[in-house]
PATOR-916957 format. One line per field, with one value per residue (C-alpha): x, y, z; residue in three letters. Coordinates in steps of 0.02 Angstrom, whole numbers, padded with zeros to 5 digits. Each point is the difference from the previous one (the first is absolute). Layout:
<rokes>
u = [X;...]
v = [Y;...]
w = [Z;...]
aa = [Ala;...]
</rokes>
This chain:
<rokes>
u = [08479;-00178;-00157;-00176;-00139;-00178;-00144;-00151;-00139;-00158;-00067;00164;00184;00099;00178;00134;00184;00138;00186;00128;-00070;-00159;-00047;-00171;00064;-00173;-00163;-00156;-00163;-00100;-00190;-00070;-00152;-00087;-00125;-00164;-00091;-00099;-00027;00159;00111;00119;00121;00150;00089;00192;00019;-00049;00120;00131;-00074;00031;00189;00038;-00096;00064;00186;00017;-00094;00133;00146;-00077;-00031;00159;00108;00087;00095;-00095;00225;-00014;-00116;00068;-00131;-00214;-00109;-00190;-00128;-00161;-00174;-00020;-00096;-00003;00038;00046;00019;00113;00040;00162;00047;-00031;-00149;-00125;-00189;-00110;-00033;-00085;00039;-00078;00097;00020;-00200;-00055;-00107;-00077;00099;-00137;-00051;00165;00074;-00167;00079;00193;-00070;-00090;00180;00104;-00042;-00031;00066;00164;00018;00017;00095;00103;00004;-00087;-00105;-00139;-00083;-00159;00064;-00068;00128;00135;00091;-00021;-00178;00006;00088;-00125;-00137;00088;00022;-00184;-00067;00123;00051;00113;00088;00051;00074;00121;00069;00187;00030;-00095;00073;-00043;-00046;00180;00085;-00096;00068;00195;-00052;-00038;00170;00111;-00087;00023;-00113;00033;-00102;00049;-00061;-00082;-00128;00015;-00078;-00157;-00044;-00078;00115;00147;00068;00052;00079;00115;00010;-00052;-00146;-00114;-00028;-00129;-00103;00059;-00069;-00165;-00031;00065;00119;00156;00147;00106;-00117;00076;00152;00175;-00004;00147;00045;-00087;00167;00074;00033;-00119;00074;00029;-00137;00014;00017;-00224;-00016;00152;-00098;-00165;00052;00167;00084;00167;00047;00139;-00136;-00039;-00155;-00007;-00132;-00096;-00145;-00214;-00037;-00036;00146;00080;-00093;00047;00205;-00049;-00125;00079;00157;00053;-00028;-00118;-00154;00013;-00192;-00079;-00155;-00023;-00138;00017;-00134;00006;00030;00081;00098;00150;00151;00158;00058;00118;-00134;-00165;-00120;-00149;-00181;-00126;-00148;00049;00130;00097;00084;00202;00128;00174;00086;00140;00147;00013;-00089;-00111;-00185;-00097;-00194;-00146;-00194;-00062;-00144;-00017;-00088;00080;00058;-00104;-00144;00041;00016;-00177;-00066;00099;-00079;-00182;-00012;00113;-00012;-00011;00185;00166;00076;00192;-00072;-00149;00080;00032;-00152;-00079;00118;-00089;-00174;00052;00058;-00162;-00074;00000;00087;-00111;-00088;-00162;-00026;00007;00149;00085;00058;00117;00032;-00077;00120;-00067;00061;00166;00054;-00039;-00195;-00112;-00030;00071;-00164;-00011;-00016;00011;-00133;-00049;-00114;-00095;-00051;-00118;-00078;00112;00152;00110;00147;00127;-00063;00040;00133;00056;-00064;00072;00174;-00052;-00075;00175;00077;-00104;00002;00203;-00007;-00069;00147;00126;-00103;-00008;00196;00045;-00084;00136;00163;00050;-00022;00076;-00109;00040;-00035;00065;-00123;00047;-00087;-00119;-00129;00147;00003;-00164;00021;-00176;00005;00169;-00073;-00180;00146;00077;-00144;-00088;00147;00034;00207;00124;-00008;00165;00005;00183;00087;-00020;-00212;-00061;00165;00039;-00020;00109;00127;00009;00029;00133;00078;00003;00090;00123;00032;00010;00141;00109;-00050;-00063;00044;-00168;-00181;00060;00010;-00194;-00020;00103;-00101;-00137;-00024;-00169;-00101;-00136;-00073;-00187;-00042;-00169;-00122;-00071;-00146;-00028;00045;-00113;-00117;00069;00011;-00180;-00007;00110;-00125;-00148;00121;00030;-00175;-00042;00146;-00076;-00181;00069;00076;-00150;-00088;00122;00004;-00202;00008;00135;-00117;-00162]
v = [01904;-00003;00023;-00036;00113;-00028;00120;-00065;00081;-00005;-00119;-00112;00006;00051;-00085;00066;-00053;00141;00006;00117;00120;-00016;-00065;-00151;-00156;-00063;00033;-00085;00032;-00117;00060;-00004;00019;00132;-00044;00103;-00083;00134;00194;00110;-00155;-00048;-00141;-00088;-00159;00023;-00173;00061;00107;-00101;-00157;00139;00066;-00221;-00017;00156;-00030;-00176;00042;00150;-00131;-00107;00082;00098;-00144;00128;-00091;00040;00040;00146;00115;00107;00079;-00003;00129;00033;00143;-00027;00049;00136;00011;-00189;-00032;-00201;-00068;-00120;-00074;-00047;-00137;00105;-00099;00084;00022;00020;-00096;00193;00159;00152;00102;00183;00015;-00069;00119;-00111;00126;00124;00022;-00031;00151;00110;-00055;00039;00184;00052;00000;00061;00155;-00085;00150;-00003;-00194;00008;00157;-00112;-00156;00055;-00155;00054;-00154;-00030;-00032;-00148;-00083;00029;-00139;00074;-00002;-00158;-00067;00096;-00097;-00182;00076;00014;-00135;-00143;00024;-00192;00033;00185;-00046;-00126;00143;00023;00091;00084;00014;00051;-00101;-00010;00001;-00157;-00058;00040;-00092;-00174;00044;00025;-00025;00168;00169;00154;00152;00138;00178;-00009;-00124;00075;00141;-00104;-00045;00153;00033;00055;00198;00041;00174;-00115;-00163;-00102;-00072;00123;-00058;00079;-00063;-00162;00029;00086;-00159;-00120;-00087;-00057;00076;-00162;-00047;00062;-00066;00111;00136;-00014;00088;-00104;-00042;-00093;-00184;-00107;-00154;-00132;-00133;-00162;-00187;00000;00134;-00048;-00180;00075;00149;-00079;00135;00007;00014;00122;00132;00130;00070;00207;00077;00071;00127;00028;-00006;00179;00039;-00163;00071;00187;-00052;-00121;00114;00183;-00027;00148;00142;00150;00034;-00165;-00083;-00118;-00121;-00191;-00108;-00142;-00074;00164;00153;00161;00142;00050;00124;-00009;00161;00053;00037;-00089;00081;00001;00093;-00037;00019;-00113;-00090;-00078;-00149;00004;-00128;00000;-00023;-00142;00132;00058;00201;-00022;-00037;-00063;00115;-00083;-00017;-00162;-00104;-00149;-00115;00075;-00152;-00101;00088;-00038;-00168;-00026;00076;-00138;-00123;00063;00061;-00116;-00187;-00028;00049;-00101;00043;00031;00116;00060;00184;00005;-00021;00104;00157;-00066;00026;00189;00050;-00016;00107;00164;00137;00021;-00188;00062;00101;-00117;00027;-00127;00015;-00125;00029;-00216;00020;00131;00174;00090;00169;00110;-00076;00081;-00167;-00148;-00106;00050;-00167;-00009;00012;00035;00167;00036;-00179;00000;-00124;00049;-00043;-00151;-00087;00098;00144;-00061;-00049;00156;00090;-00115;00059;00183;-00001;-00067;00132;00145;-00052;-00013;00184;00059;-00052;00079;00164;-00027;-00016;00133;00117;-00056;-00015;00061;-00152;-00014;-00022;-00187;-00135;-00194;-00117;-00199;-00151;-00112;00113;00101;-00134;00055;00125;00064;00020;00105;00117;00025;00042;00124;00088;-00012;00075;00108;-00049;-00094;-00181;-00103;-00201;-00049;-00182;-00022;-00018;-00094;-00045;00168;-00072;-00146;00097;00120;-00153;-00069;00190;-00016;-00165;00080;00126;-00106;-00091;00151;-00020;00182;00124;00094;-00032;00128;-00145;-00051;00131;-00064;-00181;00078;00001;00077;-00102;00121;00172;00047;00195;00074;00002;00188;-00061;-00103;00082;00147;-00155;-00071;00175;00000;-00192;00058;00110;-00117;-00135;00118;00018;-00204;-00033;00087;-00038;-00197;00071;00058;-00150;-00118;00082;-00016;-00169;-00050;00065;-00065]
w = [12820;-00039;00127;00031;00035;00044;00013;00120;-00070;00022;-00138;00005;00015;-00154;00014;-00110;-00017;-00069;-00046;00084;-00128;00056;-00154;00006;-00027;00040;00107;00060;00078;00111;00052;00165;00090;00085;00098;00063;00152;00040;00011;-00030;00020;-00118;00046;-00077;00069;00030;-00027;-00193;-00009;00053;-00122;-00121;00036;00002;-00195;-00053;00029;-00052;-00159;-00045;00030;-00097;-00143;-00010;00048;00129;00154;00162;00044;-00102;00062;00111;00076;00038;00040;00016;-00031;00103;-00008;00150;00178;00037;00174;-00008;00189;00075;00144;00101;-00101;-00163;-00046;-00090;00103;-00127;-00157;-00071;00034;-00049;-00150;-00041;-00073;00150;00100;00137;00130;-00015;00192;00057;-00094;00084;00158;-00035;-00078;00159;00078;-00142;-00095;-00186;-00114;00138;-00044;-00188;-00010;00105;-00076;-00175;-00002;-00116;-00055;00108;00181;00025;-00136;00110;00121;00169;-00034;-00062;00153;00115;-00092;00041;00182;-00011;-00085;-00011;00196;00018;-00173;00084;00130;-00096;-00097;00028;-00181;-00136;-00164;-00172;-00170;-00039;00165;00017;-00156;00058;00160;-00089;-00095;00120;00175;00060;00027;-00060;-00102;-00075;00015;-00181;00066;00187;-00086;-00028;00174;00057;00153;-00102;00009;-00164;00060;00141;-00101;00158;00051;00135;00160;00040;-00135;00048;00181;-00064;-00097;00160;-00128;00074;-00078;00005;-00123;-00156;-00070;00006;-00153;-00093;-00173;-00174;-00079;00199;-00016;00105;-00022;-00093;-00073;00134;-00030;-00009;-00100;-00125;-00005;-00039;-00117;-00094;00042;00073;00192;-00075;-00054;00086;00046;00006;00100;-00147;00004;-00017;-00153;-00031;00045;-00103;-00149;00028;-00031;-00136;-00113;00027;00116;00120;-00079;00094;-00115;-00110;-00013;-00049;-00003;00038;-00059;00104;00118;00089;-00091;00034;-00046;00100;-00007;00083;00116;00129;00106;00039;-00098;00129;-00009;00140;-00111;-00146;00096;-00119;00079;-00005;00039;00053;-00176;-00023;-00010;00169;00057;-00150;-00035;-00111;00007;-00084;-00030;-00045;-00054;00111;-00169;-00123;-00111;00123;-00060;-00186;00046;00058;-00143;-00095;00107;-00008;-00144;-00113;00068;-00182;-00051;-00008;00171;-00071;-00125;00100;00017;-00182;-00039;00105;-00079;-00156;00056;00077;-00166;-00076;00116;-00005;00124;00147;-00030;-00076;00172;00151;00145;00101;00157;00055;00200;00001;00183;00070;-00002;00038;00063;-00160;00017;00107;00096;00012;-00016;-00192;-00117;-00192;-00120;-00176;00004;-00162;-00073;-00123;-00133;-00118;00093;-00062;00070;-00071;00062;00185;-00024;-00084;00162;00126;-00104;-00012;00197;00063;-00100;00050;00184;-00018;-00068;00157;00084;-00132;00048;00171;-00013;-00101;00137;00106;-00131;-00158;-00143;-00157;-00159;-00023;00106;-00001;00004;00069;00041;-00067;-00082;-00093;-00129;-00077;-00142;00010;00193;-00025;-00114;00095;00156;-00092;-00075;00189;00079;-00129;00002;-00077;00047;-00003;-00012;00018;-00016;00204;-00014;00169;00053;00090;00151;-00020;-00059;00157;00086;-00111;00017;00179;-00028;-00105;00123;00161;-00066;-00064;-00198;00015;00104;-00011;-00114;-00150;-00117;00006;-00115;-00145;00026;-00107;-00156;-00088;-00098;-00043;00030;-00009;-00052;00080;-00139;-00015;-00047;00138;00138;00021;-00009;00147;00109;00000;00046;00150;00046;00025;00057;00140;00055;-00040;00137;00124;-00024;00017;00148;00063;-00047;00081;00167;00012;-00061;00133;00160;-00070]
aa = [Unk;Unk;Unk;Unk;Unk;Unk;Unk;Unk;Unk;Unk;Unk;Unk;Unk;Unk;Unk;Unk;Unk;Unk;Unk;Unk;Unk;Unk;Unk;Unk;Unk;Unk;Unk;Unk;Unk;Unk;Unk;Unk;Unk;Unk;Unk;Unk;Unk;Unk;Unk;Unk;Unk;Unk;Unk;Unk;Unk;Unk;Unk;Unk;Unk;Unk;Unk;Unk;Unk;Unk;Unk;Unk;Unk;Unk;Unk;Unk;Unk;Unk;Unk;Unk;Unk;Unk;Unk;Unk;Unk;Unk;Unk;Unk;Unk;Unk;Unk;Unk;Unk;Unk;Unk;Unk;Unk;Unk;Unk;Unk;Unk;Unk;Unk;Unk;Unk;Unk;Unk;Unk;Unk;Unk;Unk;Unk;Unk;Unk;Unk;Unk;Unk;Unk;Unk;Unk;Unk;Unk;Unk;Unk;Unk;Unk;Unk;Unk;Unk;Unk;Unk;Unk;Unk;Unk;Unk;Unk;Unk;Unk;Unk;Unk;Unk;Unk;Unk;Unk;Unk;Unk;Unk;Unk;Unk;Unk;Unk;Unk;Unk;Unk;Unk;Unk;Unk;Unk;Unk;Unk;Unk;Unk;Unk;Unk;Unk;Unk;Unk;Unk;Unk;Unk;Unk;Unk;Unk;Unk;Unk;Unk;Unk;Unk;Unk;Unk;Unk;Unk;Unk;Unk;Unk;Unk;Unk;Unk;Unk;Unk;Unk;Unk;Unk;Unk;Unk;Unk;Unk;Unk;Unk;Unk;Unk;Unk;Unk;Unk;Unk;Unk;Unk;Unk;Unk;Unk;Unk;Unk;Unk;Unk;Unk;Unk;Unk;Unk;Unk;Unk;Unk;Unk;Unk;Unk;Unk;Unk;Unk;Unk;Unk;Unk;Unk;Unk;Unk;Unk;Unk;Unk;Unk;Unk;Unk;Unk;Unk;Unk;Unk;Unk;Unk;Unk;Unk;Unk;Unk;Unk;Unk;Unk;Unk;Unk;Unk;Unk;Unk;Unk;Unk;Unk;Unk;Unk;Unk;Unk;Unk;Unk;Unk;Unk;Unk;Unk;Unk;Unk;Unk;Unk;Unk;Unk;Unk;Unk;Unk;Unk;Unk;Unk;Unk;Unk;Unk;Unk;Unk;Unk;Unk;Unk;Unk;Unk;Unk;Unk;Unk;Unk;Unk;Unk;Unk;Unk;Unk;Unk;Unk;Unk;Unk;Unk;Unk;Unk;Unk;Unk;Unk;Unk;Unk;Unk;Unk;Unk;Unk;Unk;Unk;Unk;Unk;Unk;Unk;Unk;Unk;Unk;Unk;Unk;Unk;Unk;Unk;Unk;Unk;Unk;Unk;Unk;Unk;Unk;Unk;Unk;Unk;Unk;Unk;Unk;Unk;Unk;Unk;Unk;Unk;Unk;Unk;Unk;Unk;Unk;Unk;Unk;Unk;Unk;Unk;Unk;Unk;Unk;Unk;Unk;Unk;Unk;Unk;Unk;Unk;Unk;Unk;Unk;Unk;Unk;Unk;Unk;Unk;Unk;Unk;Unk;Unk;Unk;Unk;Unk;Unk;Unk;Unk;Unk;Unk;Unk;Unk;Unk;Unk;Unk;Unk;Unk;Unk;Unk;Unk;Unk;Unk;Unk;Unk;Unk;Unk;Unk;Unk;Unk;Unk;Unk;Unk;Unk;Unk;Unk;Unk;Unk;Unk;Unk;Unk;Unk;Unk;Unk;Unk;Unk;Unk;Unk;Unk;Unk;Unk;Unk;Unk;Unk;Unk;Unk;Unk;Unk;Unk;Unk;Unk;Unk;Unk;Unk;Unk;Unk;Unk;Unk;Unk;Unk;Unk;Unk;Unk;Unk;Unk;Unk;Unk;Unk;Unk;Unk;Unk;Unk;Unk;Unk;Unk;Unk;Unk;Unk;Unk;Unk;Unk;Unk;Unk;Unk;Unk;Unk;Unk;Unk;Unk;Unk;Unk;Unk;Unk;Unk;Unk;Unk;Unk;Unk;Unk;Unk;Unk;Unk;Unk;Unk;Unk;Unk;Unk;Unk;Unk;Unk;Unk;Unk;Unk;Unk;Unk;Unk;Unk;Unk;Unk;Unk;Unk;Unk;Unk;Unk;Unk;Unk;Unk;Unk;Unk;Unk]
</rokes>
């Protein structure tokens, strides 16, 4: 029995194929493309995606010369608030759609807010990123603007439903990724009609919500043809990917954190209640195990933010050591990066900034300033912006004094140790790294097919690599940094808001 799991991120899809123990027998990642074609809009192709899921899998049977006969089971974590059309004949409408940065939807959210009390809608649905991000919005947009591709729509489905469609031909969602659409009732764990009719969204239009571990069905003749896989496997609803990485990073448990550096970054907690606040509005989803959630604060350009500074700042550098390197140069500057901040919000801002028209920038450059330096402060800026959230959650919910860290970034040394002396806790790298995702998926595999009878074993899956102490030297250093990265947020706030009405 083994199974394959794929997590549809934002910068690629990492594929990753497990034994009944869960154990990798292999994984893969193939890159995509976003694209930006104008103001607010970020776009992906779902053809991508899918072009992705097809490399992906036939590279993992490849190199682990595993028969496509004896994998049991597939599931997918998605990327959240994508709203991907189709019509009657299941035929995708758009070659883009917009994905969960996007914030094109700005008017049409005014409009859906002057009949719907806003603090009412996300103590409701606890959607706290920017409400433009969410699908509703989205689809009031194509109403608006894209009239003829409207009124094809027979279904809208997620990043990964769309995926389970081209696997198995049918439509379903589950209320992980409901969560994500804006219309969904946390508290009834349905979507809300009326929100549906303030928007003037037919309800038809979102697939059946069914639990993450359901069967869908199995992969078809086409899709066994393009993939390799077997029309035996089958193909489990699966989850968003906060969710996804929730199970795979920290399991079940109430109070267990942590923080991802992917693309996007954020720290969330898991609790038996949505943990909501209409100031800071954290935003929560539906967990994977059923009457939990999963309550976060994010950065939208977290590792995506890193990234550019990789790209702008070191064309120069071997791309598959590029990161390496860059930990190199941040080592030889000091704490603090001889005085100059970064802010990273290079997508705009989220709930915990005072607007979301705030961009990144370095504050403080000077003549004296070298390369290392920024990049030191793009590290320390991400890190300092991603303590805001740990305090903005620990308002709400008692933390522990350690914290696991996953996904890409966590592989650098000298990024771990600038986390913990920023946050001030003990910072935990364990044997699962960026795969905590993936391995949600795989769990709900595992689970859908009677292999485990609940998500307790996640737990034992991890195995710590390293621990990083708070320096006591450094961090009163940092405290004060927090300070006047406080006040730099919302003066970029400021900024950003008369910059976007001049």
């Amino acid at each position: 029995m083994k199974f394959i799991s794929y997590d549809l991120g934002t910068g690629g899809v990492k594929a990753s194929l497990y034994d009944s123990q869960l154990h990798t027998i292999a994984r893969s990642f193939i890159e995509y493309q976003t694209f930006y074609p104008g103001k607010n809009r970020h776009e992906q192709r779902p053809g991508d995606w899918w072009n992705g899921i097809v490399q992906s899998t036939r590279l993992l049977l490849k190199e682990s010369s595993v028969s496509p006969d004896e994998i049991t089971a597939a599931a997918v974590s998605g990327h959240s608030c994508v709203a991907v059309p189709v019509d009657h004949q299941k035929q995708l409408l758009t070659e883009y759609v917009p994905i969960w940065s996007d914030t094109r939807a700005d008017s049409e959210a005014a409009s859906f807010f002057q009949k719907v009390d806003n603090e009412t809608w996300y103590l409701t649905t606890g959607c706290g990123f920017p409400a433009p991000c969410y699908s509703i919005f989205k689809l009031m947009w194509c109403r608006k603007n894209m009239p003829e591709t409207y009124s094809k729509i027979c279904q809208v489905m997620g990043s990964k439903d769309f995926i389970n469609l081209k696997l198995t031909g049918n439509i379903f969602t589950d209320f992980s990724y409901a969560s994500s659409t804006g219309a969904y009732n946390l508290h009834t764990r349905r979507m809300e009609a009326s929100y549906l009719e303030a928007a003037d969204i037919e309800p038809s239009f979102f697939p059946e919500i069914i639990p993450s571990h359901d069967i869908v069905g199995t992969v078809t003749a086409e899709a066994a043809e393009e993939t390799g896989l077997s029309r035996n496997t089958l193909v489990v609803c699966g989850g968003v990917d906060n969710a996804c990485m929730a199970l795979g990073a920290v399991g079940t448990e109430n109070g267990r954190i942590y923080t991802s550096l992917g693309s996007s970054s954020w720290v969330p907690v898991n609790s038996e209640k949505p943990i909501l606040d209409p100031v800071k509005r954290p935003y929560v989803f539906a967990h994977i195990d059923e009457n939990k959630y999963t309550s976060a604060f994010s950065i939208f350009a977290g590792g995506s933010s890193f990234r550019w500074t990789r790209d702008a700042l070191c064309p120069d550098f071997d791309s598959r050591y590029a990161y390496g390197e860059m930990s190199a140069c941040a080592a030889r500057s000091p704490v603090g990066s001889n005085g100059i901040f970064f802010n990273p919000s290079l997508a705009g801002g989220t709930s915990q900034d005072k607007s979301v028209h705030i961009r990144g920038a370095y504050i403080g450059l000077h003549l004296g300033i070298s390369r290392n330096d920024m990049i030191r402060a793009a590290m320390e800026g991400i890190a300092l912006n991603l303590r805001m959230s740990v305090d903005s959650l620990s308002a709400q919910t008692k933390i522990g004094n350690e914290i696991l860290f996953c996904g890409g970034g966590s592989k650098s040394p000298v990024w771990m140790q600038i986390f913990a002396d920023v946050f001030d806790k003990k910072i935990i790298k364990t044997s699962i790294d960026q795969d905590a995702a993936a391995l949600g998926a795989a769990a709900i595999c595992a689970k859908a097919v009677g292999l485990w009878q609940d998500y307790t074993p996640v737990r034992t899956l991890h195995q710590i690599e390293k621990t990083y102490m708070p320096n006591p030297e450094n961090v009163p250093v940092y405290s004060e940094m927090l300070k006047k990265f406080r006040h730099i947020c919302t003066v970029l706030a400021d900024l950003g808001d008369y910059l976007s009405h001049s």
